[in-house]
C-alpha positions in Angstrom: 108.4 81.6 110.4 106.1 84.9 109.9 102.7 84.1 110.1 100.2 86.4 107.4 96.6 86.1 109.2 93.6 88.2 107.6 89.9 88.6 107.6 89.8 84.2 107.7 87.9 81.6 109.0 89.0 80.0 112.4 89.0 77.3 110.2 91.1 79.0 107.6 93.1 80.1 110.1 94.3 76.5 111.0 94.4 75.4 107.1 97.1 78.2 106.4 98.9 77.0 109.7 99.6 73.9 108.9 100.1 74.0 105.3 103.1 77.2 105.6 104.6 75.3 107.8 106.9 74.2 105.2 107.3 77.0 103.5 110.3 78.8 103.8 111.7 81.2 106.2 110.2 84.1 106.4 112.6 87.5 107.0 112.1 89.4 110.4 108.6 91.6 110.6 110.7 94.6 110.6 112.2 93.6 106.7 109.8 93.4 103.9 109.8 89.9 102.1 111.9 89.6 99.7 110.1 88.7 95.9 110.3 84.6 95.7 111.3 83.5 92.9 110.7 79.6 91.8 113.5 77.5 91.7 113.8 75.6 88.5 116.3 75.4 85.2 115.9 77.9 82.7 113.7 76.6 79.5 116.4 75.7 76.9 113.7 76.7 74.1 112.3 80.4 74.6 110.8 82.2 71.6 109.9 86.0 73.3 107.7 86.0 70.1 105.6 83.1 71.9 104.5 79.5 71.1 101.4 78.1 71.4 100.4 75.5 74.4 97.8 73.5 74.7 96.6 71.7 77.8 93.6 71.1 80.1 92.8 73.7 83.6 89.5 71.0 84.5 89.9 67.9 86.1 88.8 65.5 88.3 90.1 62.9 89.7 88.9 60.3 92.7 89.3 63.0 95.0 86.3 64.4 93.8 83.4 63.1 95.5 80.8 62.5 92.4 83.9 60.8 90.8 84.7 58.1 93.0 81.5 57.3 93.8 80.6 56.6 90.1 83.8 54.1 90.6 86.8 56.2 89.3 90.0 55.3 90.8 92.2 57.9 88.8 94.3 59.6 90.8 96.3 63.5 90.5 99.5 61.5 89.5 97.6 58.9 87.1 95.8 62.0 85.6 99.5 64.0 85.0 100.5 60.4 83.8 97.7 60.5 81.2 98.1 64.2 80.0 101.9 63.4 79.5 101.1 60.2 77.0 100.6 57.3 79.6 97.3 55.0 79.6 94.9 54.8 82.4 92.1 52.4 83.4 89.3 53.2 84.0 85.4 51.9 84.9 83.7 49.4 84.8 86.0 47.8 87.5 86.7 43.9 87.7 86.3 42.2 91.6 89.9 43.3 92.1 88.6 47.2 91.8 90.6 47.9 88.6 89.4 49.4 86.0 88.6 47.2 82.4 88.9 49.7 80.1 92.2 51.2 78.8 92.3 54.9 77.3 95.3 56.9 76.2 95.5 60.2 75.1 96.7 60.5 71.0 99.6 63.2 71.9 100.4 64.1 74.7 99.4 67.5 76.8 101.5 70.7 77.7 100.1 71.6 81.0 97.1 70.5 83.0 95.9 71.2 86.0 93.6 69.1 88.3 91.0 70.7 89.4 89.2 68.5 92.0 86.2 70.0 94.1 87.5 71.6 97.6 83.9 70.9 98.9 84.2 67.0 100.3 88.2 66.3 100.2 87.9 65.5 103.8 84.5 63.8 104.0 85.7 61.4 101.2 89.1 60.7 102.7 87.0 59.9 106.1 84.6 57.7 104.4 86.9 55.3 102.9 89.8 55.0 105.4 89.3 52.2 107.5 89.5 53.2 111.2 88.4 56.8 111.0 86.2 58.3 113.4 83.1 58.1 110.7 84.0 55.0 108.8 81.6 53.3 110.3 78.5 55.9 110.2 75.4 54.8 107.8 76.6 58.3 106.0 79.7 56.6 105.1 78.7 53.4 103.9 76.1 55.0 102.0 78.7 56.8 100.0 80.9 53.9 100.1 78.1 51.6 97.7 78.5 54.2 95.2 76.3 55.2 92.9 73.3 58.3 92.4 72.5 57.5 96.6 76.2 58.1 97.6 76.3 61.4 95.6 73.2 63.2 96.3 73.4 63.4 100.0 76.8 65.4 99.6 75.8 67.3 96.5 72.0 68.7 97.7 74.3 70.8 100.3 76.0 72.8 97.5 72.5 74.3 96.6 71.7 75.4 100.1 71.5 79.1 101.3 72.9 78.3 104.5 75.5 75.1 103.3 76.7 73.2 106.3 78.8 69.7 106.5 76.8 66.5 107.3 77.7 66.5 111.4 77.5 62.6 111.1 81.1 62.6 109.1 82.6 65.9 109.8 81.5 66.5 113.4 79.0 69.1 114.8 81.9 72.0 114.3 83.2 70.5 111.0 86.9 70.2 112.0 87.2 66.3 111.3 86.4 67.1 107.5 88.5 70.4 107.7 91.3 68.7 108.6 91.1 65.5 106.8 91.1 67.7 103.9 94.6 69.0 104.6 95.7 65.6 104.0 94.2 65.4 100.6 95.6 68.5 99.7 99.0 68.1 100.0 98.8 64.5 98.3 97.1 67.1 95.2 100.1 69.3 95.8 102.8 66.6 95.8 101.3 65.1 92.7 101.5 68.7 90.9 105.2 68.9 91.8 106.0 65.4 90.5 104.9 66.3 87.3 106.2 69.7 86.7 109.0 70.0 84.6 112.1 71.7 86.3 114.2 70.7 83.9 115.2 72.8 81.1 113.5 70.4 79.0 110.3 72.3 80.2 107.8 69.2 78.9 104.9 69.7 81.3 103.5 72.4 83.3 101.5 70.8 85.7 98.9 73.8 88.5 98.4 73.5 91.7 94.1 73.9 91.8 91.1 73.1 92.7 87.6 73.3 91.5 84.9 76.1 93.7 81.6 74.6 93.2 78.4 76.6 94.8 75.7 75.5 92.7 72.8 77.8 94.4 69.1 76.2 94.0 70.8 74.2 91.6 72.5 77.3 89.3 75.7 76.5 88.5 78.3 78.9 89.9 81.3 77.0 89.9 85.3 78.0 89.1 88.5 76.3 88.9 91.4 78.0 91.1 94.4 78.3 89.5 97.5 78.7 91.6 100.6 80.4 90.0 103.1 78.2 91.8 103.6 75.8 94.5 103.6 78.4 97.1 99.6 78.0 98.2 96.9 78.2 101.0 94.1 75.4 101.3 91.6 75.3 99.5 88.1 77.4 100.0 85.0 75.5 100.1 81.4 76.5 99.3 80.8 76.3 103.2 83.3 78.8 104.3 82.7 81.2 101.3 79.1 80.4 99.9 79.3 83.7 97.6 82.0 83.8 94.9 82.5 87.4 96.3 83.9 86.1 99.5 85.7 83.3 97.5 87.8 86.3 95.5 88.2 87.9 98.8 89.5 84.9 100.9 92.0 84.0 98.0 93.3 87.7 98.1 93.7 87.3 101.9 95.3 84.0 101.7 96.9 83.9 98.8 98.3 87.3 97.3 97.9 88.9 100.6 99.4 86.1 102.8 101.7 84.0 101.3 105.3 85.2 99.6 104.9 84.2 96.0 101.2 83.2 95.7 99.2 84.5 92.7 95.8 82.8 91.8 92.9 83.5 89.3 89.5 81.9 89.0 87.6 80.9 86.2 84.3 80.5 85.7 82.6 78.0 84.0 79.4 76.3 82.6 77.2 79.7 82.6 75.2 78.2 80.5 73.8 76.1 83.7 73.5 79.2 85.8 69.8 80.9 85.1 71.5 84.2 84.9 73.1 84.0 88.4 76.4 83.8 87.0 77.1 87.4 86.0 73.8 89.1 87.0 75.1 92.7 88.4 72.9 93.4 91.2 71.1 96.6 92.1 73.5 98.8 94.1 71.3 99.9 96.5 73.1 102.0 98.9 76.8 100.9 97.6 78.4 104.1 96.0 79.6 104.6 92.8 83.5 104.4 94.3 82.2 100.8 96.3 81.0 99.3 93.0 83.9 100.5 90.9 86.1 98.8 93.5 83.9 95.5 93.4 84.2 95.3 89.9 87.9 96.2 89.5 88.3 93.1 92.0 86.0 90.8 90.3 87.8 92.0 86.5 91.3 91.0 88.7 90.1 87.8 89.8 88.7 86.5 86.8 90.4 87.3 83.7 88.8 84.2 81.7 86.2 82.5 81.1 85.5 78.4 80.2 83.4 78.7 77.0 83.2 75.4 76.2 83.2 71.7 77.9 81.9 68.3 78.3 78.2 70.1 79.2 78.3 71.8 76.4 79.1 75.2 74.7 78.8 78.6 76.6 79.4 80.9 73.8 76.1 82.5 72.7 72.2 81.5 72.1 70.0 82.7 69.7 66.4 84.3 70.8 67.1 85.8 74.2 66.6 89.2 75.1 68.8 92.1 75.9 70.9 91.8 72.5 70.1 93.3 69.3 71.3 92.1 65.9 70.5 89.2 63.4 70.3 85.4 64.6 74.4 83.8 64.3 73.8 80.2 62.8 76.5 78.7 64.6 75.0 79.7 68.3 73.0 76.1 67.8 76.2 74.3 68.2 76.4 71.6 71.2 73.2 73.0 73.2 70.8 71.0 75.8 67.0 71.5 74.9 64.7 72.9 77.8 61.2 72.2 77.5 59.7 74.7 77.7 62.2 77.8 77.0 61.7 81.0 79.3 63.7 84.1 79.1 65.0 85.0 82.3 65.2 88.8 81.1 66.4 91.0 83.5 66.4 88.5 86.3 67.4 85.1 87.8 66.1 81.3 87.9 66.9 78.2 89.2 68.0 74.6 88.4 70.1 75.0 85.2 71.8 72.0 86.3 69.2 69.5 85.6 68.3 71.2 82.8 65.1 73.6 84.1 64.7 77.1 84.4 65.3 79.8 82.6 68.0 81.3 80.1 69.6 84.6 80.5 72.0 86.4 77.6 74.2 86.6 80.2 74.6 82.5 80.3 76.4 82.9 76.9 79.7 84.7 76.8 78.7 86.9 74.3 75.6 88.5 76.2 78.3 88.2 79.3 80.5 90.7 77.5 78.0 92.8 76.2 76.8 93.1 80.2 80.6 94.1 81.1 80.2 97.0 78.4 77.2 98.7 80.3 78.8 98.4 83.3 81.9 100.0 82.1 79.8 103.1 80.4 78.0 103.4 83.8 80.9 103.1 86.4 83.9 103.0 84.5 85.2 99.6 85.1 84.2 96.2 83.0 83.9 93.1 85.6 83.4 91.0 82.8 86.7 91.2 80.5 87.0 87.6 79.7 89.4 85.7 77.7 88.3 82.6 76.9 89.5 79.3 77.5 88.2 75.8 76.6 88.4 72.0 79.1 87.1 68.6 79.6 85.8 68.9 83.0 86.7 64.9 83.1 85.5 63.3 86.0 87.7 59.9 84.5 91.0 62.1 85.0 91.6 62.0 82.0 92.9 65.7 80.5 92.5 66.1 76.9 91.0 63.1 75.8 88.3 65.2 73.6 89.1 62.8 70.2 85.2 62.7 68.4 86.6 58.9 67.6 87.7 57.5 70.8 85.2 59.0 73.2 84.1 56.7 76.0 82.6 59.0 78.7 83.8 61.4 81.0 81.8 60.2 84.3 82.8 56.6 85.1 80.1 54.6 85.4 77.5 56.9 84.8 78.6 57.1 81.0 81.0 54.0 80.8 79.2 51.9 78.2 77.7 52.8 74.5 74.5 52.2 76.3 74.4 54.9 78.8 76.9 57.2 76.0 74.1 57.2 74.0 71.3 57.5 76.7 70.0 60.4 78.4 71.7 60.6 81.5 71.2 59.3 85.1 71.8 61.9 87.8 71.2 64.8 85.3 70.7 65.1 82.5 73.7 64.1 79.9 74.3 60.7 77.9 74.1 62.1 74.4 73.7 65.3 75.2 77.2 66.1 76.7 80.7 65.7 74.2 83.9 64.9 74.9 85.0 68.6 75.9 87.7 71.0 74.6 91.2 72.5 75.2 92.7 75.5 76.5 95.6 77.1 74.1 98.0 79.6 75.6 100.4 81.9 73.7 103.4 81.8 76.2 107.6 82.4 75.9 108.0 78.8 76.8 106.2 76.0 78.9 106.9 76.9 82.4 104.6 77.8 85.3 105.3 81.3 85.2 104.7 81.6 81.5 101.7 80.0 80.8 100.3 81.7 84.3 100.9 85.0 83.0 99.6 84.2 79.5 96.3 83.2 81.3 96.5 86.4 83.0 96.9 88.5 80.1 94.6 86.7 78.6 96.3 85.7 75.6 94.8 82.5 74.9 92.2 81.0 73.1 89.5 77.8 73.3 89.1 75.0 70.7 86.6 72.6 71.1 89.1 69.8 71.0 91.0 70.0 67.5 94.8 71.6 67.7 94.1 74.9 65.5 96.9 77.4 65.7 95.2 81.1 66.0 97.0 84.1 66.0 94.8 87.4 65.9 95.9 91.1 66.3 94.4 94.2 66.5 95.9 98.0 65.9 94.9 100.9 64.4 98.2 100.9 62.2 98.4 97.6 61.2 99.1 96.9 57.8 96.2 95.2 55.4 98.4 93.1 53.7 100.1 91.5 57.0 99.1 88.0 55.8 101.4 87.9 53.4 104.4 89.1 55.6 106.7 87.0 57.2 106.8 88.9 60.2 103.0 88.9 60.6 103.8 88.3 64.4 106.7 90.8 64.8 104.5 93.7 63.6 101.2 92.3 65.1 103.0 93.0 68.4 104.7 95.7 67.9 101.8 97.6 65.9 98.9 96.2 67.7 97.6 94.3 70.8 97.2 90.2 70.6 93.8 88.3 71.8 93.0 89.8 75.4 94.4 93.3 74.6 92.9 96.8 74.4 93.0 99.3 72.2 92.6 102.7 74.0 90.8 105.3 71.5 90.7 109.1 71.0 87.5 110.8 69.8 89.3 111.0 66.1 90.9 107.1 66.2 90.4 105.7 63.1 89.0 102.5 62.6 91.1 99.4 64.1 92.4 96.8 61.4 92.3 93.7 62.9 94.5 90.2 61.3 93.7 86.6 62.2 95.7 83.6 61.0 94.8 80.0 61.4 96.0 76.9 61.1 94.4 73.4 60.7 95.1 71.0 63.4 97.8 68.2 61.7 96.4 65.4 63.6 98.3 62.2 63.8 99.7 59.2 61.8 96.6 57.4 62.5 94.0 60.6 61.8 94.6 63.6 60.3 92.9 66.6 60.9 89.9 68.1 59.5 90.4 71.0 57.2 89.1 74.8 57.6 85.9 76.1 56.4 85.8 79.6 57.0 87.1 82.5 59.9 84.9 85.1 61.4 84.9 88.1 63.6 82.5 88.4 65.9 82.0 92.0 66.9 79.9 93.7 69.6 78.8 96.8 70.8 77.3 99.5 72.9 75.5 102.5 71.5 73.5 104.6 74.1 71.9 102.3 76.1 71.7 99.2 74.0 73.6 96.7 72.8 74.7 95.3 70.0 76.1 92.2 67.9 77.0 90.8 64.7 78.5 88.4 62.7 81.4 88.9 59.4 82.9 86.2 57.6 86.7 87.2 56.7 88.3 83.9 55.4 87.0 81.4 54.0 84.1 80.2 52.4 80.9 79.0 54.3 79.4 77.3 51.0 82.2 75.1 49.8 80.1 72.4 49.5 81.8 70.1 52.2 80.0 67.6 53.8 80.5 63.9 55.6 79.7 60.7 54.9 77.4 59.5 58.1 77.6 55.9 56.8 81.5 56.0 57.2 82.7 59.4 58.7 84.7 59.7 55.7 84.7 63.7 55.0 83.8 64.7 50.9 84.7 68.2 49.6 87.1 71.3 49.6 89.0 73.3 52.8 92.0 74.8 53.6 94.8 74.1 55.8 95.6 77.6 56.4 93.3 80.5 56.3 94.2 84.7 57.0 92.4 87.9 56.8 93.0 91.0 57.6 89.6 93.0 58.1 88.9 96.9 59.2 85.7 97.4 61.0 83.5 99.3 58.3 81.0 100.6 61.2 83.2 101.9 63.2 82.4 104.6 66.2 85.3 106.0 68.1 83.3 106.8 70.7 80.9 103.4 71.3 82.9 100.6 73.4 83.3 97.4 71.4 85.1 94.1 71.5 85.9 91.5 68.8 86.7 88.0 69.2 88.0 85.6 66.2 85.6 82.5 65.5 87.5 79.8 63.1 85.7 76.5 62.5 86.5 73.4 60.3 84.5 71.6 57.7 82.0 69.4 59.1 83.1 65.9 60.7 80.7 63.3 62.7 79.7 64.1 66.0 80.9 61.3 68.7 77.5 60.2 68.7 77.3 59.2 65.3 80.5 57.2 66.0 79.5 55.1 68.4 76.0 54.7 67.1 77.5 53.5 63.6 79.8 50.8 65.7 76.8 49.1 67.6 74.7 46.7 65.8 71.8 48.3 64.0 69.0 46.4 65.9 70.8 47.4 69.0 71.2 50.8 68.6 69.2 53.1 71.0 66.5 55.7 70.2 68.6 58.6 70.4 71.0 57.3 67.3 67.9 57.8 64.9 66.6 61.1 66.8 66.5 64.2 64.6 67.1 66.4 67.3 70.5 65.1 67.7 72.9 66.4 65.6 74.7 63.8 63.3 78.0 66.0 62.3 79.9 68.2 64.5 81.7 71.5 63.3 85.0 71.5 65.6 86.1 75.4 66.0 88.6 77.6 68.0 87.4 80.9 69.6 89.8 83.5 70.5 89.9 86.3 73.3 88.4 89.2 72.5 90.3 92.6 71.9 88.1 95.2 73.4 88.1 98.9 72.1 88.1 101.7 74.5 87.3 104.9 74.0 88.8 107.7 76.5 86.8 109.6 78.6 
């Protein structure tokens, strides 16, 4: 076997040992390897003119160390199981350890992947086996009794400038974690290749992955790592690479660099808890022109998407900060944590966004993220921050799509596990109320296999809903015909006359304006709920002109005053929507020479929040404060929000 050994750890070094180990044979040094191909039956049902996929990329299991110590016993296989249709049970736990409440997903998944955090595989899997070295440290049975004391001691690390394991459990050179970690990871892997689908069937697409989770003077700066197949290194942690710089770097070396038939990406996720560390472009100081251009071309490689919405809330955009010019958008209030008081990072960075302090930045929001990547492509010719957007639960229950407004009983065992706490403020952070059930990531792929709905996610053709199963299709070309939504082969000549969602349209000096077609479809729910009907499509468009940039907001389909509402009493939905909506729409400022991007928004009538829900089951004299607060919203608008398409004009 040919060993690939880079710019790694020692302790890298020995995780990519023992995990190639069984891979297979590599040719002689002298031959180049020949391209692996995975070994599966061909998907009987392949549409080259795509279908659409839904799953989940963020999840955690009991592997995860703020998971099992708030009593989760879900494991990788029971959370495939769940994503595929099966129940799970989950906390509070009886004196046997099971779980007493049962949960089951109302249709089943596509793909998922679980996405458990690197950081602490090993000190967990010490910490609870009987007869390992630390078993019996106060360290470990700290963590064993559970609760805010077992997670804090492990978490406060991540925030460190200098992260280092606890010596106690790991050892003074961390091997004993390291290595106990290995362990864990190939239980993760084993679960990942149960639940694939190598059958021509093609049901399930299950990832190999794992959640990256540096979290800076309490900034979140976390991403899920999504493996292409089952051909993969271990897993980096926040001590080896404390910078996501050296993260991207140590994947390339041990992934696409080392390993015959790797390919990863990483996405990024919860911005909105990151004080403006999570895409702040530093001063280049001495770093040429040619250094940054190649920074950001590996950066724009790494991380083609974006998580714009989950359980902690929505990450597109926020009204009020600085940097971005153009009217307040309405909708930017949706599914947002207060701080008291609100400060404008500006220009620079904070701290503790995940307890809710410290400062916003426009580049916590996707949009003002976008809008960054457009300055930096005017000044060194390369945009670091191309994202395509996806949506997840980040379920600490294991429990991948469960994001139904009607059945929502927490994502954090016993942290959230009762009405009480749902409906409360939170206990380690801030949550309770505040947080939602999450959303799901939709693909556009040739058929359900690893392979497609990997390179979909690299090409960015996908899209994130905040839950519902909306079908969004949106094109962009500059000879794309205005009345495509009445064509049957909308899809045919969207392709072949445009670019789909996470395409680009290269410009001349004399392009015409691009015409740009988005079609929607209401999620059909089930037998038991159907879903909510449309209210209106949008395009959200921005730009850069000279130095500054810009954003607004056009309604295409749709109409935002069609009088629907909700009954709060009952949840019963009063008024008129549609179950299909399409526009085509030409951008009637249009510059040839200004970058721009434009993303599709499409959201439903208005439905009760979760909240609302749960607060209208409990008995009136029980119900908390927070049921009658008026700064919790009562009704919900559920909406999709597509990749952008950027325009590019040449230089």
């Amino acid at each position: 076997m040919k060993l690939h050994v880079h710019t790694m750890k020692r302790s890298m070094y020995i995780a990519i040992l023992v995990l190639t180990a069984g891979c297979r044979d590599e040719p002689p040094a002298t031959m180049p390897p020949a391209p692996w191909v995975e070994t599966r039956e061909p998907c009987a049902a392949r549409d080259p003119l795509r279908k659409v996929f839904f799953g989940d990329l963020h999840v955690h299991t009991a592997n995860s160390f703020d998971a099992r110590a708030f009593d989760v016993r879900t494991l990788p296989e029971d959370a495939y199981a769940f994503a595929r249709g099966e129940p799970v049970q989950l906390p509070p736990l009886d004196d046997k350890g099971r779980g007493t409440q049962t949960l089951r997903i109302d249709r089943p998944l596509d793909f998922t992947a679980v996405t458990d955090h690197s950081e602490f595989l090993g000190e967990v899997e010490s910490c609870i086996t009987p007869g390992s070295a630390p078993y019996d440290t106060q360290a470990c049975k700290t963590y064993r009794a559970g609760g805010q004391n077992a997670i804090v001691p492990f978490g406060i690390r991540l925030t460190l400038a200098d992260p280092a394991r606890d010596a106690a459990i790991c050892g003074d050179d961390g091997k004993g974690c390291q290595l106990a970690a290995l362990t864990v990871w190939r239980r993760i892997q084993d679960a990942a290749e149960a639940a694939y689908d190598r059958t021509a069937a093609c049901r399930f697409t299950s990832f190999v992955a794992y959640e990256y989770s540096a979290a800076p003077l309490y900034s979140t700066m976390h991403r899920n790592v999504i493996f292409r197949s089952e051909r993969v290194p271990a897993p980096v942690t926040f001590f080896e690479q404390p910078s996501p710089d050296g993260l991207w770097r140590e994947l390339r070396a041990a992934c696409t660099d080392g390993i015959n038939g790797c390919d990863v990406l990483a996405i990024p996720h919860n911005p909105n808890e990151s004080n403006g560390r999570m895409f702040f472009v530093e001063d280049p100081g001495e770093k040429t022109i040619d250094q940054q251009r190649a920074e950001a071309e590996a950066r724009a490689s790494m991380e083609p998407l974006l998580e714009i919405y989950q359980h902690k809330g929505d990450s597109e955009c926020m009204n009020g900060l600085a940097g971005v010019v153009g009217l307040p958008d309405e909708l930017c209030s949706f599914e947002k944590s207060a701080r008291d008081p609100f400060r404008d990072c500006g220009d620079g960075v904070g701290a503790g966004g995940i307890t809710r302090r410290g400062c916003y930045s426009s580049r916590d929001f996707v949009r003002g993220a976008l809008l960054a990547g457009l300055k930096e492509a005017d000044r060194i010719g390369v945009n670091p921050f191309r994202f395509g957007f996806i949506a997840s639960t980040d379920t600490h229950n294991g429990t991948p799509g469960a994001v139904d407004e009607h059945r929502f009983i927490g994502h954090r065992g016993t942290e959230d596990d009762t009405p009480a706490l749902q409906l409360g403020t939170g206990m380690l952070t801030p949550g309770g109320i505040e947080f939602s059930p999450g959303g799901l990531a939709a693909v556009w792929a040739e058929e359900n296999s690893r392979g497609a709905i990997f390179d979909a996610l690299r090409r960015r053709e996908t899209y994130a809903t905040s839950g519902p199963r909306i079908a969004v299709r949106f094109f962009g070309g500059f000879a794309l015909d205005d009345k495509l939504c009445a064509d049957p082969k909308l899809v045919e000549k969207g392709y072949a006359g445009g670019v789909p969602m996470g395409g680009t349209l290269d410009g001349t000096p004399t392009s015409k304006a691009p015409t740009f077609v988005v079609s929607a479809l209401r999620d059909p729910g089930t037998g038991e709920r159907a879903g909510a009907q449309l209210q209106r499509v949008q395009i959200v468009k921005g730009w850069l002109a000279g130095k500054d940039v810009f954003q607004q907001v056009f309604d295409v389909a749709g109409d935002p005053n069609n009088g629907a509402a909700v009954d709060l009493a009952t949840c019963t939905p009063t008024g008129k929507g549609a179950d299909s909506l399409c526009a085509t729409w030409t951008d009637p400022d249009f510059h040839a020479d200004r970058q721009s991007f434009y993303y599709a928004r499409v959201v439903e009538n208005p439905t009760c929040r979760w909240s609302t829900i749960t607060c209208n089951a409990q008995v009136p004299a029980e119900r908390p404060p927070t049921c009658t607060d008026p700064n919790v919203p009562r009704t919900i608008q559920e909406r999709a929000w597509t990749s952008p398409i950027w325009y590019r004009p040449r230089r």
